[in-house]
VOPAGU-2260 file (C-alpha; in pm, 1 decimal, decimal comma):
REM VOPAGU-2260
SITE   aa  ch    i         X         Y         Z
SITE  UNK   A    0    -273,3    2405,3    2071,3
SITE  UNK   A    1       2,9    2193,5    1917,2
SITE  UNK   A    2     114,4    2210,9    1594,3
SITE  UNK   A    3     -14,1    1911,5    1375,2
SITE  UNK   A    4     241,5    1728,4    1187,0
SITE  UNK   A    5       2,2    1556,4     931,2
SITE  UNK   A    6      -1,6    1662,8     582,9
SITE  UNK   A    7    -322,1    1498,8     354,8
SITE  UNK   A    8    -440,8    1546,2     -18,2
SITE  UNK   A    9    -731,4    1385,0    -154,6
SITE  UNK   A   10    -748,1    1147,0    -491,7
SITE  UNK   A   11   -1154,6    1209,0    -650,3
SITE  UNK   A   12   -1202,1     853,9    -904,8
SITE  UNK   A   13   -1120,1     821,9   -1267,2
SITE  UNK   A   14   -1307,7     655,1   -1462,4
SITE  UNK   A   15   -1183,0     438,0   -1754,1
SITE  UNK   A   16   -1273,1     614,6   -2032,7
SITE  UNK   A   17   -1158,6     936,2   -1898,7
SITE  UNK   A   18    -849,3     797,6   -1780,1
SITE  UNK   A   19    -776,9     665,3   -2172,8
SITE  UNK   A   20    -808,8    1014,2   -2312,8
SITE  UNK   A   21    -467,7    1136,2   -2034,4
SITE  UNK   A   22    -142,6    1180,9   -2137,6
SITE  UNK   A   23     168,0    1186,2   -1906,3
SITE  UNK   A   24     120,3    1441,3   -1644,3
SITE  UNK   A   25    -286,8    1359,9   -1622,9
SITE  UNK   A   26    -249,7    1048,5   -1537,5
SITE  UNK   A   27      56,7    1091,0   -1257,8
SITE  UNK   A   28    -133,1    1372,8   -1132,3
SITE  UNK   A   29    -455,2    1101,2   -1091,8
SITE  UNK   A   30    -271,5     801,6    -982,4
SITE  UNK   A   31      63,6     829,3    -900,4
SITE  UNK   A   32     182,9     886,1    -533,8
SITE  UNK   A   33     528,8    1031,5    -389,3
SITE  UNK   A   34     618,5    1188,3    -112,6
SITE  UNK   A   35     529,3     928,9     150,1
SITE  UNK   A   36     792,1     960,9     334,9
SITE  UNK   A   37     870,5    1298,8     457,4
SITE  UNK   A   38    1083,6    1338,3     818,5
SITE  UNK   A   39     893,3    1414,8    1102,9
SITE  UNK   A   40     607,3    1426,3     889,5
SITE  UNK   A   41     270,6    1189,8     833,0
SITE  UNK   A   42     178,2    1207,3     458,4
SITE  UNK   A   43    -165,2    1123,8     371,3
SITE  UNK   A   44    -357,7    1091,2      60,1
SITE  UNK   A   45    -749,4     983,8      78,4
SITE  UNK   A   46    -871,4     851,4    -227,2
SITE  UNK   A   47   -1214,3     791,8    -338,5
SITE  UNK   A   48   -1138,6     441,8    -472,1
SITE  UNK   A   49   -1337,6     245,9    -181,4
SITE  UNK   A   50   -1252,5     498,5      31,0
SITE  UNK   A   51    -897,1     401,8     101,7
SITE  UNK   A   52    -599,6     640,8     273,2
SITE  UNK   A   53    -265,4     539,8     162,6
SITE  UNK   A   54     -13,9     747,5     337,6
SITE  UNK   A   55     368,0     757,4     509,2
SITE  UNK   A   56     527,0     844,0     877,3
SITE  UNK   A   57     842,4     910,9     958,0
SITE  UNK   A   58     912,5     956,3    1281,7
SITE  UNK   A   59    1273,0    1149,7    1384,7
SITE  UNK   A   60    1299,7    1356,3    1694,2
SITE  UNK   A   61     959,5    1290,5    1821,9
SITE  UNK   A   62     698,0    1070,8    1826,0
SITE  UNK   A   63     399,9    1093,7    1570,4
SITE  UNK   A   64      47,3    1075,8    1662,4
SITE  UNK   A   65    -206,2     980,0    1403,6
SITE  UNK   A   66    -425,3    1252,1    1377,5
SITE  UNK   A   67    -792,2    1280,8    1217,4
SITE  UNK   A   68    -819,1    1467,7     880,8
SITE  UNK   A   69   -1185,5    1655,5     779,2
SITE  UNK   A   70   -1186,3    1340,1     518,5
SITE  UNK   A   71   -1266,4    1124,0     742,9
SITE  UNK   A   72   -1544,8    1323,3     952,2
SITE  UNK   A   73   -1457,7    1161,9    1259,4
SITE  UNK   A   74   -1260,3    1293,3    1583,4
SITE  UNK   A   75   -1018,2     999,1    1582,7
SITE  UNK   A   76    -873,2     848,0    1298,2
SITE  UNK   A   77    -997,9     464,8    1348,0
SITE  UNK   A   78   -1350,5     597,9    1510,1
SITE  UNK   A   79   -1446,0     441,4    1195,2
SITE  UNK   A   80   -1194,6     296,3    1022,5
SITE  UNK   A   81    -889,4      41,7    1050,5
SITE  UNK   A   82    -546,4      28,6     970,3
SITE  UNK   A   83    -208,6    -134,4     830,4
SITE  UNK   A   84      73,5     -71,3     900,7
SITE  UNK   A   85     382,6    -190,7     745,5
SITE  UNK   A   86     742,7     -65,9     803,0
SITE  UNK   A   87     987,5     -24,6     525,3
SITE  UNK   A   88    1251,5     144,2     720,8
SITE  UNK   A   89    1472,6     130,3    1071,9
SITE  UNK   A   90    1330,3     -22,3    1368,2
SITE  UNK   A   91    1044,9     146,3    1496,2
SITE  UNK   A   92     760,3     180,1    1772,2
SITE  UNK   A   93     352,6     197,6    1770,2
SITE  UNK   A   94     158,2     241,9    2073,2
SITE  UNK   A   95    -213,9     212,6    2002,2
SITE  UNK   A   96    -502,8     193,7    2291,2
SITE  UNK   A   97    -230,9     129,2    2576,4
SITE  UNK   A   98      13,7    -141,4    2397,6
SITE  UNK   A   99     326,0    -104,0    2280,5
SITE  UNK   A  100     444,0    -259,9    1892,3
SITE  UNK   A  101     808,8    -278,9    1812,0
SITE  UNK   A  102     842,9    -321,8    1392,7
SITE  UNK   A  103    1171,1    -444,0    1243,8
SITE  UNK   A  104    1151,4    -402,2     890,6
SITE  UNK   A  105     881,1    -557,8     667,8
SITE  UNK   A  106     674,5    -657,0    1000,5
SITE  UNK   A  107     330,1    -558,2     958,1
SITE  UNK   A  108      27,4    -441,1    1241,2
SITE  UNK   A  109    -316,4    -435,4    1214,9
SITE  UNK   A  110    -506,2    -169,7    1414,0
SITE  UNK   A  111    -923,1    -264,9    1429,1
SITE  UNK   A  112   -1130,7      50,6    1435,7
SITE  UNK   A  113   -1181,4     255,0    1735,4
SITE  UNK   A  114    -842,0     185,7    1860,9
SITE  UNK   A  115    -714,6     490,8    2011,3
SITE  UNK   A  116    -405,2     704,9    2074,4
SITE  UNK   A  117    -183,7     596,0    1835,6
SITE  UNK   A  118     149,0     722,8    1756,9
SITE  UNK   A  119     439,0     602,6    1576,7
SITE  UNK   A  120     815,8     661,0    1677,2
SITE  UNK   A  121    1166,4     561,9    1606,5
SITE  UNK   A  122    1403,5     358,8    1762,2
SITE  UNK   A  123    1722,6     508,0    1586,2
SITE  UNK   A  124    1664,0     839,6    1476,8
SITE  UNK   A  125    1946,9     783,9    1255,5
SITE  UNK   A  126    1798,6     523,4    1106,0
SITE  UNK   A  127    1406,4     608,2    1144,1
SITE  UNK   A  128    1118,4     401,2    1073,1
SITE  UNK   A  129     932,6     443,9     802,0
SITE  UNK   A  130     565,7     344,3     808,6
SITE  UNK   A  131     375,0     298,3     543,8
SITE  UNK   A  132       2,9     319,7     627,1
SITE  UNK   A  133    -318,1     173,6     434,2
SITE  UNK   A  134    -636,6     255,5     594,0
SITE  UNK   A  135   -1004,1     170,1     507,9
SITE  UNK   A  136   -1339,6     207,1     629,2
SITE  UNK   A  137   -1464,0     -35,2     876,4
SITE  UNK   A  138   -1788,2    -182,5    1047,0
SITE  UNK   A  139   -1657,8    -422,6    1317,7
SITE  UNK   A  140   -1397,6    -397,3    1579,3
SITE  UNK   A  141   -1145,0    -682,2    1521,4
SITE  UNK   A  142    -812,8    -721,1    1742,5
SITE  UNK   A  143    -499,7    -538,3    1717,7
SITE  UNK   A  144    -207,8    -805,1    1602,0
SITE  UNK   A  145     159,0    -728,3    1478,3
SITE  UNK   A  146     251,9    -986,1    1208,0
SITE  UNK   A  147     627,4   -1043,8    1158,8
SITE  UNK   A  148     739,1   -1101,3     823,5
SITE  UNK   A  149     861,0   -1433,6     947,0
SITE  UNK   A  150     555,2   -1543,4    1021,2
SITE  UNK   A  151     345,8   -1433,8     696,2
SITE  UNK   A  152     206,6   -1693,3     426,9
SITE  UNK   A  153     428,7   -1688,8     191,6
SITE  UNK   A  154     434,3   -1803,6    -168,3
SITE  UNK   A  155     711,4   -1867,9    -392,4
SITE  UNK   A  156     584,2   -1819,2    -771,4
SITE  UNK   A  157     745,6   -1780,0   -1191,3
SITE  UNK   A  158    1050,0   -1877,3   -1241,9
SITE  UNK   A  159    1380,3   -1729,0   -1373,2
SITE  UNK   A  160    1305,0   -1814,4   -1743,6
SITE  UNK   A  161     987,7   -1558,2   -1712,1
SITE  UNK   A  162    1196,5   -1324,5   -1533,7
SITE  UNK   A  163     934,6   -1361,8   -1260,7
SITE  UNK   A  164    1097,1   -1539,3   -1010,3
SITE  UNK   A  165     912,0   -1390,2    -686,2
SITE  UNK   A  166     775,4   -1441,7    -336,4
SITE  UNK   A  167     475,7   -1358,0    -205,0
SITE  UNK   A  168     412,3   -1263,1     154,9
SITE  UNK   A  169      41,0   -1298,2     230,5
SITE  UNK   A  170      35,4   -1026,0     586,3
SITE  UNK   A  171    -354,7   -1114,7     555,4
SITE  UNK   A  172    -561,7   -1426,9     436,9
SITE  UNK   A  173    -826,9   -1652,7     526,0
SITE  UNK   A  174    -629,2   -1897,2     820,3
SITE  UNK   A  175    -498,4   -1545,5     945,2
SITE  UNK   A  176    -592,5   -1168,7    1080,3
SITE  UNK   A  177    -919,9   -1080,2    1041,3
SITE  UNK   A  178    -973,9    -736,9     863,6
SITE  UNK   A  179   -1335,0    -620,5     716,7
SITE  UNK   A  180   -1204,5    -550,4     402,0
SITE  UNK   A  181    -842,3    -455,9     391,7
SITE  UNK   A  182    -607,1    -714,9     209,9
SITE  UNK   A  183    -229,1    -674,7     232,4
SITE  UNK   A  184      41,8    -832,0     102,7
SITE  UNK   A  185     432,7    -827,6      24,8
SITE  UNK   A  186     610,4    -916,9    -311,0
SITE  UNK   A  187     988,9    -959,5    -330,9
SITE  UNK   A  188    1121,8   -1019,3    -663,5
SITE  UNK   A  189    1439,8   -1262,8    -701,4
SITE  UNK   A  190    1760,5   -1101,5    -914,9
SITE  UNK   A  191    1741,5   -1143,7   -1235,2
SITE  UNK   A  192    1379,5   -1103,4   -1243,4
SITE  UNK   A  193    1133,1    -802,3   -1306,5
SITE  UNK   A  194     809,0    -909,8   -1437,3
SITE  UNK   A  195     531,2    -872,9   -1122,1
SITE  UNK   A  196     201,6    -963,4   -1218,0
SITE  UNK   A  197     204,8   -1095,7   -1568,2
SITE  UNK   A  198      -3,9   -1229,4   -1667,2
SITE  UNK   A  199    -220,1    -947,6   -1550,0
SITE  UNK   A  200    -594,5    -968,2   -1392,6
SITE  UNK   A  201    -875,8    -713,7   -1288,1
SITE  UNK   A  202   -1073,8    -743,6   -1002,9
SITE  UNK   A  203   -1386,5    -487,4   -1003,0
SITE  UNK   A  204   -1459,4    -576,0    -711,0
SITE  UNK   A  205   -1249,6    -426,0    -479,8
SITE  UNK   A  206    -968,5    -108,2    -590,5
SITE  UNK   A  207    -581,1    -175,5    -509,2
SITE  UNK   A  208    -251,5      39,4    -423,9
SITE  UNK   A  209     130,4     -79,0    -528,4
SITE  UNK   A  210     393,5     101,4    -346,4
SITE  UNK   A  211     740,7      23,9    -512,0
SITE  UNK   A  212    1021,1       1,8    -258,6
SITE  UNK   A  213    1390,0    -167,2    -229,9
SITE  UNK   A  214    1485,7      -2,4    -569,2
SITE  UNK   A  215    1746,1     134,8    -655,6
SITE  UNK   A  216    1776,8     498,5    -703,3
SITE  UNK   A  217    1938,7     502,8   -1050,4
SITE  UNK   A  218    1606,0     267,6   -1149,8
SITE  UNK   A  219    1249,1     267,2   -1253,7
SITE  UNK   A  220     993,0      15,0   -1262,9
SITE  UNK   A  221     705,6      91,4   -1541,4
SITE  UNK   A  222     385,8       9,5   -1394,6
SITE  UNK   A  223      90,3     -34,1   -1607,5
SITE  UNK   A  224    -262,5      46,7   -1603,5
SITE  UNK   A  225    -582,4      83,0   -1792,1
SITE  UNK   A  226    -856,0    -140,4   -1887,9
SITE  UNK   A  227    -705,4    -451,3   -2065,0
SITE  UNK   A  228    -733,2    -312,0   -2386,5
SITE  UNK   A  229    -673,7      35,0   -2382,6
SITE  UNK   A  230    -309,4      58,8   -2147,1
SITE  UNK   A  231    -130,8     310,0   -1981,6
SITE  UNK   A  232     191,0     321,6   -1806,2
SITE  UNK   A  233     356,3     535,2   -1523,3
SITE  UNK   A  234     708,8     543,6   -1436,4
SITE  UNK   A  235     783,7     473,3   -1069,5
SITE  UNK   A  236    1103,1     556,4    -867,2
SITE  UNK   A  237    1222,9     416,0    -513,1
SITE  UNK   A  238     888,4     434,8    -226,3
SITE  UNK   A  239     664,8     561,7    -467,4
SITE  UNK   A  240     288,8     452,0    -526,6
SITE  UNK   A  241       7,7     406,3    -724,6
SITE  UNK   A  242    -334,2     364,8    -747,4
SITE  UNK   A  243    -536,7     112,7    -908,8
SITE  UNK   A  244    -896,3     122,0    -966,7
SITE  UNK   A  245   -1124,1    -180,0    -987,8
SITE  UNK   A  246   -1137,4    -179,8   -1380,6
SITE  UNK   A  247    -762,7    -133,7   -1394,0
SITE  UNK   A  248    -498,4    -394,8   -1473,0
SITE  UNK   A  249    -187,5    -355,2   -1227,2
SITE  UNK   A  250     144,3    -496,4   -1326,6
SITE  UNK   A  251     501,7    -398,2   -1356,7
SITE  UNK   A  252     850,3    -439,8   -1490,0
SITE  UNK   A  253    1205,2    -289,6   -1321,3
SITE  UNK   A  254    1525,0    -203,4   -1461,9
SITE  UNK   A  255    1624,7    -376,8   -1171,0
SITE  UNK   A  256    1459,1    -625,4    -915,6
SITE  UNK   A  257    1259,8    -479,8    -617,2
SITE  UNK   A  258     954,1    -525,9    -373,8
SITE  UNK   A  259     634,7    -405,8    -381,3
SITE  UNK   A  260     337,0    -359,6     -67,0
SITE  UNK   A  261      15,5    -426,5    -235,9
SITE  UNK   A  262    -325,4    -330,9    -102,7
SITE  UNK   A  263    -696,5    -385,7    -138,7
SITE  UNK   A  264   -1036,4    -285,8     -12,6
SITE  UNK   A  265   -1355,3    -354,7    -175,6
SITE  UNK   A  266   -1640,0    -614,5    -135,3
SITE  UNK   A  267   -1433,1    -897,9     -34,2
SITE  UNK   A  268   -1130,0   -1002,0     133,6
SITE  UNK   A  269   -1085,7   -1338,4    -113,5
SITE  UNK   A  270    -745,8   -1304,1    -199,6
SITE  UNK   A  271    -792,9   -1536,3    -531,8
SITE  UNK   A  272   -1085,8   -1356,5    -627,4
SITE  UNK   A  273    -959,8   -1193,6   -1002,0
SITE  UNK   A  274   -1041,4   -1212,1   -1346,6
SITE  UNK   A  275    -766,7   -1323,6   -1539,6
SITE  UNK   A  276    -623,1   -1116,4   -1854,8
SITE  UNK   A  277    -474,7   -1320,1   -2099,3
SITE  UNK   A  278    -172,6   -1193,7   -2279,3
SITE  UNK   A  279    -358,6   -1207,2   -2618,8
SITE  UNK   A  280    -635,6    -981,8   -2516,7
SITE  UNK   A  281    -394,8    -685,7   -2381,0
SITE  UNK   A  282    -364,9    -403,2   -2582,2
């Protein structure tokens, strides 16, 4: 039998008013997320916020294959689920159900369930991949399609006076992929700004996941969380994540500018569908 090269932990849901009550290591220990991206290692972590894995693969010497885990119940990973992937790292390789996927970096593939045999691998093991992988429960089959970051929706939004000068890169939308419920995007913030997200919204309706990446190492971005009157914050370094749950705010500020993956599953895939915060009513 070969030896498995997937690691997983699991994430159980916090609610809000027991999330209020946590102080600094509760609430990393609940919500925050590092160690994605381990070398010749898949890094998993299955939370019980709709159900949604959020997890890392770096392939080096040998190709990765994307094992089950007992969260999941099922003998392959997508029996009954499907998958994003989204590569933060050297160029890399995905063969899923007989194709072949080369990713440069910030491309994007979407796996439908019951695709099989899929494996990730490097094209440079000096400079691996690294995969970043969002995965949700499905109940429909959809096509498998690799998205270049060229070719996503993007929107160009604040402006340098808000220190929110940013662009979003819409991997899924309406016109585009079709997902059952997984919504993924990319955010690159312009220098000179650091603001993501403000002001802030909730959307109960379906959870989401942040993973801050493109920082550098000497700085932090302060995420925040909580219902809109009772906030938290975490500190996040370089290709870490977090976890936001449907009555949770999610925003941000960096010591520096950066990018950020953001994910959702839930009830809908209606991008626009949020519940504004205004700035007066945060706490």
């Amino acid at each position: 039998m070969s030896q498995s090269h997937t690691d997983y932990t699991s994430r159980f849901a916090i609610d809000p008013i027991a999330a209020a009550a946590m102080g600094t290591d509760e609430l990393r220990h609940n919500f925050h997320i590092d160690g994605l991206f381990q070398p010749g290692r898949i890094s998993l972590t299955y939370t019980h916020y709709d159900r949604m894995i959020v997890g890392g693969a770096v392939p080096v010497a040998a190709p990765l294959p994307l094992e089950a885990i007992k969260p999941t119940g099922t003998k392959g990973f997508l029996d009954r689920r499907e998958l994003i992937v989204v590569n933060i790292g050297g160029a890399g390789v995905i063969r899923a159900g007989g194709q072949s996927f080369e990713l440069r970096a910030r491309d994007m593939l979407y796996l439908g369930m019951g695709t099989q045999d899929v494996s990730f691998a490097s094209v440079d093991n000096g400079a691996p991949a690294k995969f970043y992988l969002l995965s949700a429960p499905a109940h429909q089959a959809h096509p498998s399609r690799l998205i270049r970051i060229g070719d996503a929706k993007r929107l160009d939004l604040g402006s340098n006076d808000a220190c929110n000068e940013r662009s979003i890169f819409q991997f899924i939308h309406a016109e585009g992929v079709k997902t059952c419920q997984l919504v993924v995007g990319m955010t690159q913030l312009a220098p000179g700004s650091v603001w993501n997200t403000m002001p802030c919204h909730v959307h109960d309706r379906r959870m989401e996941a942040y993973l801050y990446f493109d920082l550098p190492e000497t700085a932090r971005v302060f995420h925040f969380m909580g219902e809109p009157d009772e906030t938290r914050h975490i500190v996040m370094g370089n290709e870490e994540a977090v976890l936001s749950p449907g009555w949770s705010i999610h925003s941000g500020a960096g010591t520096s500018n950066y990018a950020f993956i953001w994910a959702m599953a839930g009830d809908n895939v209606d991008y626009t569908d949020v519940d504004p915060v205004a700035l007066d009513d945060l706490r």
